[in-house]
N, C-alpha and C positions, 0 to 999 in steps of 0.2 A: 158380662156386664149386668148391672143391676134396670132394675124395670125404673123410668122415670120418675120421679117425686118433686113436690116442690112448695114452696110454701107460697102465701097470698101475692108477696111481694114479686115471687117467683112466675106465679100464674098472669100476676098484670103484665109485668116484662114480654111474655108469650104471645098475650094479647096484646100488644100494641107491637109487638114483630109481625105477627101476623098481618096487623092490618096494613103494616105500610111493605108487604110482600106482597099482598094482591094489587099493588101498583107496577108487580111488574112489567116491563114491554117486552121483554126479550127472553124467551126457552123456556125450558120449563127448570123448577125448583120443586122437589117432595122434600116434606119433612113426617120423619117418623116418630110417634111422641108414645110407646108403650100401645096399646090397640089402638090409637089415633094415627091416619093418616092423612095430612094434608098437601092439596098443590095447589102451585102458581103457576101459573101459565101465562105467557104472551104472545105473541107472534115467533115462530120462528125465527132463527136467522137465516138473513139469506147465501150466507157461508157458514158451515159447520156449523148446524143445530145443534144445542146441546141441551140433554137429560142429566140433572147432578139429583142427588139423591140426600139429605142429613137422616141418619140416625141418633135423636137423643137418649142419652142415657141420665143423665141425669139437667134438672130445670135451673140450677145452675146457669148453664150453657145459654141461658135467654139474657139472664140480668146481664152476662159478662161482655154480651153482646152489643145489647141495647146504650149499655153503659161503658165500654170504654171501644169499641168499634172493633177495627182488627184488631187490634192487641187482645180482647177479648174474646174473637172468633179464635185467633192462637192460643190461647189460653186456655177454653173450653176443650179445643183437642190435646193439648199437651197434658190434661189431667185427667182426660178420659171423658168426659162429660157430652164429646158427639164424637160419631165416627162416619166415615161416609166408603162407601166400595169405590170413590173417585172424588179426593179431596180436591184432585187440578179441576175437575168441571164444575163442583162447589164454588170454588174462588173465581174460575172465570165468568160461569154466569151471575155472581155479585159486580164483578169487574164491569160487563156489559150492562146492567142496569142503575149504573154511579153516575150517569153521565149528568142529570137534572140536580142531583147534590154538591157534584163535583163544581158543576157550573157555578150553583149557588155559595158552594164555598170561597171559589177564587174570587168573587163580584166582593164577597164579605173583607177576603183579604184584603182589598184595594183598599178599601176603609184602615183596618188594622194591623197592616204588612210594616206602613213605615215607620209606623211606633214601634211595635215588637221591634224591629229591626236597632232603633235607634237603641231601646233597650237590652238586647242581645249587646250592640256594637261594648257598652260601659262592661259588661263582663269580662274576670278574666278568662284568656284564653286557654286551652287545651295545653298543660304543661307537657313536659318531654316525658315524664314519668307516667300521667294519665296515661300518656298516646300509646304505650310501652304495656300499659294494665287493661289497656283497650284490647290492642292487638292480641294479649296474653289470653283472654278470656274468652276466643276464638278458635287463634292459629295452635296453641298451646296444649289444645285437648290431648295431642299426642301424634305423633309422626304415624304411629303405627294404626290408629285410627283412619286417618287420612286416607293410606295405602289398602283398605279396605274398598272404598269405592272408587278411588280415582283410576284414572289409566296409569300404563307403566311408567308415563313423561314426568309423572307427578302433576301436571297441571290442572292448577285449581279456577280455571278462567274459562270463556269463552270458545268452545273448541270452532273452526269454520272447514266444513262439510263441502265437498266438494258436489253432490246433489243432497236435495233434502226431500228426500223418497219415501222416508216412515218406514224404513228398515234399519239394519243392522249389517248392512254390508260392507259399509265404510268402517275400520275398525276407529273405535273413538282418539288413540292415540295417533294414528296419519293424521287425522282434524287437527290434532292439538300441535301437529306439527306446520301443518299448513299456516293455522295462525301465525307461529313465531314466523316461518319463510316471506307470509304478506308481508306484518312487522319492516324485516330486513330488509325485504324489498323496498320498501315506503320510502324507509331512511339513505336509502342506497350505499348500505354500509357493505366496506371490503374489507382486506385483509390487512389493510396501510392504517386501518382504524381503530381509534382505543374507544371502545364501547362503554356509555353508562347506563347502568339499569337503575331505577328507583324502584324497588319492592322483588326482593329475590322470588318470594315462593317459595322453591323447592331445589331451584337452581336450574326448571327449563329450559329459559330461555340463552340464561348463559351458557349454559351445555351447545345448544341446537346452534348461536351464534359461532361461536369460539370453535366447533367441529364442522363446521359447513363453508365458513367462512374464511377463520383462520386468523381474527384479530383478537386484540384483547379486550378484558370485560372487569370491568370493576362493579359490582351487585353491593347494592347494601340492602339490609330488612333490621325490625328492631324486633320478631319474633325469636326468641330464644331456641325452639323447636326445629323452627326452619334453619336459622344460623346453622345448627349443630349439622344437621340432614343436608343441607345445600355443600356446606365444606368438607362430607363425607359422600359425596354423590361425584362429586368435582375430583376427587381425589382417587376415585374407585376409575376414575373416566379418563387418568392420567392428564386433568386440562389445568393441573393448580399450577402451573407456569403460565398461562394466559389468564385464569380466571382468580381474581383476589375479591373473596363475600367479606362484605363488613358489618358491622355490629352498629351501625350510628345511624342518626333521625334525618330524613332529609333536610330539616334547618341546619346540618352540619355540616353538609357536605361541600367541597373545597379540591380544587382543581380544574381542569379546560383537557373537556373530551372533545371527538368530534363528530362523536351520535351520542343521543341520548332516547331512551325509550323506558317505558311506565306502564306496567298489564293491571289493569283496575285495583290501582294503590291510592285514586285519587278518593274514592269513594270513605278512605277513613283519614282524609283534609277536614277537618272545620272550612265552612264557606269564608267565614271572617278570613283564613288563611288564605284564598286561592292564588289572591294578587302576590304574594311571601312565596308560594309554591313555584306558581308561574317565573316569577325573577329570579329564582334558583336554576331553577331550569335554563334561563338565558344565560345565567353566570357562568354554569358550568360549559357551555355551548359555544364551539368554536362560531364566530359573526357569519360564519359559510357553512355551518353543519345542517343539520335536519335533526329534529326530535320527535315521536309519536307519542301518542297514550293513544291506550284502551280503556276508555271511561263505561262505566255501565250509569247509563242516564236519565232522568225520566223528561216530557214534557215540558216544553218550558213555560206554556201557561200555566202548570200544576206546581213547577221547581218553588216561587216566592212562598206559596206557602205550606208545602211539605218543608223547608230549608228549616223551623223553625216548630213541624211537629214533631211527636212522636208517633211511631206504627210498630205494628208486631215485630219485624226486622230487629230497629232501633234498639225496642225494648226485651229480646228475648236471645237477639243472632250475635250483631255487630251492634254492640253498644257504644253510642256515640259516631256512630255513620252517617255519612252525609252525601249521600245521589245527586250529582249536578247536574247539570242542564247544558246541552248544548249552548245554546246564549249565555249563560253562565260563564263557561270557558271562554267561550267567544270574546266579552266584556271584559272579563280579567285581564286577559293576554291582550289584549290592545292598550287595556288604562295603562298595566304594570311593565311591559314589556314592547319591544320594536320588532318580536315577531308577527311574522304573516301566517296564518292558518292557510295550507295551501291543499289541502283534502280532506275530506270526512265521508266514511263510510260506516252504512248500518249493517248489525246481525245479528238483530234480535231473533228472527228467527233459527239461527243457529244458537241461539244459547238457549230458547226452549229445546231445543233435540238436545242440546249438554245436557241438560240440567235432567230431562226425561231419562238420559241412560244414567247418569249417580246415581236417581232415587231408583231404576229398578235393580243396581247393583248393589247400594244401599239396602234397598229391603232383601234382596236374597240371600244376606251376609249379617241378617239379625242377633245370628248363635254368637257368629265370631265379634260383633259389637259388644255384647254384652258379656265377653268373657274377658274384655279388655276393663270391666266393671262400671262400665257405661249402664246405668238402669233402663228399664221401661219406660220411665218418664222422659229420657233423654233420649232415646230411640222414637218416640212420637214428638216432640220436639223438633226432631232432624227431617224426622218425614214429612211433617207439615212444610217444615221452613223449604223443602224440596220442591213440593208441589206449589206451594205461593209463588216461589219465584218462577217455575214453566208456567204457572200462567198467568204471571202477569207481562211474561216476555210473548206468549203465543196473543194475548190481548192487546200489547203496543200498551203497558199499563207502564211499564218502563222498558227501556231497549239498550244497547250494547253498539259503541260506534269506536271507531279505532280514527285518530284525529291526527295529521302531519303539519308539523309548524316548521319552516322556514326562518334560520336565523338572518340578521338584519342583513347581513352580505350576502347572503344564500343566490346562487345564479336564478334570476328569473325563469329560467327556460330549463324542466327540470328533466333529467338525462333517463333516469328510468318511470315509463309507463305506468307501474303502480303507484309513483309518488302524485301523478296529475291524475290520478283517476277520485271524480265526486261521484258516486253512488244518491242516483234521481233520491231514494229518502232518507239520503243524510242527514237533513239538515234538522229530522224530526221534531217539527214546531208543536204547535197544538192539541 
């Protein structure tokens, strides 16, 4: 890397990061500037102190900062312009000293939430073919990408960990299989049941339902990649007599299952949609069945006006993504539908330990990424988007909750144990 440089505009941008860095209250922050060393220091935490470290390499990295937030913190490392020995303690101790901005911001939204809003409402919405170029410019990078750091489940979700030890003893695929068993649990699906999935993957959860269980599963996804790899996974697995993947958007979809379940498909809904999403979901839903998602969520002080920003994610991962909020869901599915929410459980902390074994399977498989023609830019890229998200999952900056809805018939009195179990921080508010 080159020694830092930077022009006048360049040097202000530094100096005025700096001065509002020695506000911080929490850990410490060094930043490396070519012979300059500077830190910020606060008080400790009083769980897990953390030291994070920047190295600049180029003063770039300040203006890109100052001037467009995360997305310019991402920016800065996706082009090299800072590097750090611990990108996850970088982002978390920014995460931990947001709280006086964050506050300031949402007071601000209250002001200019319902306008934006009413102004968003006059746009048009997310066409079938956008949601298709969304999805593409993601899930699309290549199957064979994918299968570099994932487990062998193929699951690209939430794995849940049976302890959370800070080892490697639990192999990450039994996790990813646990998750789908809760799932099925939840729903109380049997073998008498024709299963709907909204958002294939890779074809996990169809797999792990249809061979544990013994019902059938109709999957749909509108990733090209995944289509191809989920009906060649299914078919290697002898289950294409129970399991039919389809090709179509959930506005499309047409029929009366008697479960339905959703692994964080809702995250690329437009909000304007949810109430559209939601009454799909009841359509297709026998008045006595059970449905689940797995929503990865943020805050719901924070949802009004992140709903309506852009952030590094947004602008660099999953373009046109949209994180809802627990209340979020909540509100929809009561305006739009006569379902009852009848559990919610958190795991955020299970998807910092996901997210922490990708990225280190991820970086130990750097050769074989980039022989796939993936560059260096797109390998830091990947790394960053790795570490942002363990720690904004290890910070509660956003979290991961698996939510059971009761269709309008549904027996009050619900027969398996996992479907009534509320997790005390489910309900993840403020």
């Amino acid at each position: 890397m080159r020694r830092a440089t930077g022009s006048g505009s360049q040097r202000v941008a530094q100096t005025i990061l700096h001065g509002l860095l020695r506000r911080i209250r929490f850990d410490r922050l060094t930043i490396r500037d070519g012979p300059r060393t500077c830190a910020f220091a606060g008080e400790p935490s009083a769980i897990d102190p953390l030291e994070a470290t920047i190295v600049v390499h180029d003063r770039r990295a300040y203006t890109a900062v100052l001037t467009e937030g995360s997305i310019g913190l991402g920016r800065g490392y996706i082009e090299g312009w800072w590097t750090s020995p611990d990108p996850v303690a970088v982002v978390a101790v920014l995460i931990r000293n947001m709280a006086p901005i964050d506050a300031l911001r949402n007071r601000w939204q209250l002001v200019t939430g319902p306008v934006t809003d009413r102004i968003r409402m006059t746009l048009p919405r997310h066409s079938r073919q956008r949601n298709r170029d969304d999805i593409a410019a993601h899930y699309d990078i290549g199957n064979e990408f994918f299968t570099l750091f994932l487990d062998e489940t193929m699951t690209y979700s939430s794995a849940v960990f049976e302890e959370l030890d800070g080892n490697d003893d639990e192999p990450l695929a039994d996790a990813s299989r646990r998750k789908y068993d809760l799932l099925i649990d939840k729903v109380g699906l049997d073998g008498q049941h024709h299963l709907l999935e909204i958002g294939t993957g890779w074809g996990g959860l169809a797999l792990r339902a249809a061979q544990q269980v013994g019902c059938r599963v109709t999957t749909t996804t509108i990733s090209a990649e995944q289509f191809r790899e989920a009906n060649r996974r299914v078919a290697a697995a002898g289950e294409d007599d129970r399991i039919t993947v389809l090709d179509s958007d959930w506005r499309d979809l047409a029929g009366v299952y008697d479960r339905v379940i959703s692994v964080e498909m809702i995250e690329a809904v437009d909000w304007r949609d949810y109430d559209a999403y939601f009454a799909t979901i009841e359509h297709c839903l026998t008045p006595d069945g059970f449905a689940a998602i797995q929503a990865i969520c943020l805050p719901d002080a924070r949802w009004p006006r992140a709903k309506n920003s852009e952030d590094f994610i947004k602008r660099f991962v999953f373009p046109n993504g949209f994180l809802p909020s627990v209340a979020a869901i909540s509100e929809s599915v009561a305006r739009a539908t006569e379902m009852r929410i009848v559990g919610v459980e958190d795991f955020g902390p299970h998807y910092a330990e996901t997210l922490r074994r990708w990225r280190a399977t991820f970086l130990s498989r750097l050769d074989a990424v980039q022989a796939l023609g993936l560059d260096s830019r797109f390998c830091r890229l990947w790394d960053f988007y790795l570490a942002y998200c363990e720690a904004a999952m290890r910070e509660r900056h956003c979290t991961v909750v698996q939510i059971v809805l009761a269709g309008s018939a549904a027996p009050t009195r619900l027969a398996a144990e996992g479907r009534s179990r509320v997790h005390p921080q489910g309900s993840f508010g403020s």
